[in-house]
C-alpha positions, 0 to 999 in steps of 0.5 A, spaced: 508 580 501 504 575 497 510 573 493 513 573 499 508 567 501 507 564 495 515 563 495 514 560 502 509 556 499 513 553 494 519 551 499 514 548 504 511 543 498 518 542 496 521 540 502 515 536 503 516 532 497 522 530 498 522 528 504 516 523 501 521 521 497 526 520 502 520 516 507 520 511 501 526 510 500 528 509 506 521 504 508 523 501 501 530 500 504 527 495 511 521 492 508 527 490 502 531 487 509 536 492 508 535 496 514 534 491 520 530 491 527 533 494 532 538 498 527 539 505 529 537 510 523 542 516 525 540 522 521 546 524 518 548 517 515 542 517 512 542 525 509 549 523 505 546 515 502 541 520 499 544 526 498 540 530 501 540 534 508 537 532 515 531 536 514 527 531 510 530 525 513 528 528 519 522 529 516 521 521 514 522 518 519 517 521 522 511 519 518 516 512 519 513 512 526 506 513 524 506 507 520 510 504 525 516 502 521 520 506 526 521 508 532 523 511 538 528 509 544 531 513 550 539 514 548 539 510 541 533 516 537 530 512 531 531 505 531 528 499 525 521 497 530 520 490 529 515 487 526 513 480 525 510 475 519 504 474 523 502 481 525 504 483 518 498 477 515 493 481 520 495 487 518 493 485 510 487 481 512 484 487 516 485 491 510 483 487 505 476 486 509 476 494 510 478 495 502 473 489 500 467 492 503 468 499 500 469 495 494 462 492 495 459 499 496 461 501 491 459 497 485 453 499 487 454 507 490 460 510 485 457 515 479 457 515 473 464 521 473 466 516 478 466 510 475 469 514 468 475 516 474 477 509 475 477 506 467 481 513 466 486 510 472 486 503 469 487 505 464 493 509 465 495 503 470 495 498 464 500 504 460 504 504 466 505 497 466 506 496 459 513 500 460 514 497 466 515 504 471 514 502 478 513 507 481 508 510 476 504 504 477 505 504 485 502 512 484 496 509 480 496 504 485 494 508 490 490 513 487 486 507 484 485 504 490 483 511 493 478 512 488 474 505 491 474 507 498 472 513 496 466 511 492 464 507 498 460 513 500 461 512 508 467 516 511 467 512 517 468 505 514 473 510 508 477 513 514 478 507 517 481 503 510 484 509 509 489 510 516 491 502 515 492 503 507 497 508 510 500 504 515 501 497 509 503 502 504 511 500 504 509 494 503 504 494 498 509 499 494 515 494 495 510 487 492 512 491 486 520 490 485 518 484 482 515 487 475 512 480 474 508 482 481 505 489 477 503 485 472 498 480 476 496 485 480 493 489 473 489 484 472 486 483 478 485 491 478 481 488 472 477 484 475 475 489 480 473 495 476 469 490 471 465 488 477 464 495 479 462 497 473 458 491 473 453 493 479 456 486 481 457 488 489 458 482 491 463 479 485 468 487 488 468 484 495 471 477 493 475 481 487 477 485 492 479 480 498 483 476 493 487 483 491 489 484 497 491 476 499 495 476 494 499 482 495 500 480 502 503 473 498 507 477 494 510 481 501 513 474 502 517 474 497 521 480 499 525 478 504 524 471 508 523 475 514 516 476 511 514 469 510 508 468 512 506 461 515 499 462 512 503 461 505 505 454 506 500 452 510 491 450 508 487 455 508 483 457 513 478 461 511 472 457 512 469 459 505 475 455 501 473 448 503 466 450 499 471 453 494 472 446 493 469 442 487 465 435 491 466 429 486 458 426 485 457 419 488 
């Protein structure tokens, strides 16, 4: 009976793990602007471009609509859901200041295992750039990212960056099409680790913040759907004029 369960088991995680990578694919496909709003997702059609079955198709369409890439209508089934630049510049500039809290808590609350983890992660992003593997280094990415939420040492303020990390993940996985973006956002990975590791608090939540602005810029370059007013237009953060160098008189 347990060799029963256990191969049960196994075909639960493998089916699971497919239809992760069918979910990534497919978020990969409309974020790219491939796939546009308002397209009916037929589950057959996409079984045979990923030459797969429709069970994990199925299957990723339904953590699609949780991240809200897709969703349901009445006689048409799943469709491309809608989204707009501008709810995509709210969407980053909420889990910037989510992430950049947790940043900021913990440069001052992650331990000694816990800080060791993340120069192995870092470590490992540095590899994974270095030979240019995207979806290593979307993977390190995450787990990196994952490591400073947790160190953070609050569940609520955790969980919450976590639910919103998930809903931005395909475009933050998509930034890294272009490889010139893997290397960027390594070295702000950079300055963010040393700040921790510095007990700098306040210098995590900037690095941080900044982090997640960029990856939203990037975004932009994906697809001109994704072009973000706040990219051509004055900051309107009202630190950036402090920012600014003010000439002697």
């Amino acid at each position: 009976m347990s060799d029963i369960v256990e191969i049960d088991t196994v075909r639960v995680r493998s089916r699971g793990g497919l239809a992760d990578e069918v979910c990534r694919k497919i978020a990969d496909e409309i974020v790219l602007g491939h796939f546009r709003p308002n397209a009916r997702l037929d589950e057959t059609t996409l079984a045979e471009k990923f030459g797969v079955s429709r069970t994990p198709v199925r299957e990723a369409l339904k953590q699609l609509a949780i991240m809200g890439l897709v969703e349901y209508r009445p006689n048409r089934g799943m469709i491309v859901a809608e989204m707009t630049a501008e709810q995509l510049d709210q969407m980053f500039e909420a889990i910037g200041e989510l992430e950049a809290a947790c940043a900021r808590h913990a440069a001052l609350r992650m331990t000694e295992a816990d800080r060791a983890r993340l120069c192995e992660l870092h470590a490992r992003g540095r590899e994974a750039m270095r030979a240019g593997d995207m979806d290593s280094y979307d993977a390190l990415n995450r787990e990196l990212h994952a490591a400073i939420i947790s160190g953070a040492r609050n569940p609520v303020l955790s969980d919450m960056a976590a639910r919103l990390r998930h809903r931005a993940a395909p475009f933050r996985r998509s930034q890294f099409h272009n490889i010139e973006r893997i290397g960027a956002s390594f070295e702000e990975h950079t300055h963010i680790v040393e700040a921790i590791l510095a007990h700098d608090a306040a210098m995590a939540y900037r690095q941080m913040r900044a982090h997640l602005l960029s990856a939203r810029s990037a975004t932009s370059r994906l697809s001109p759907a994704w072009a973000s007013p706040a990219d051509a237009a004055p900051s309107a953060d009202p630190g950036a004029a402090a920012a600014k160098p003010v000439s002697s008189q």
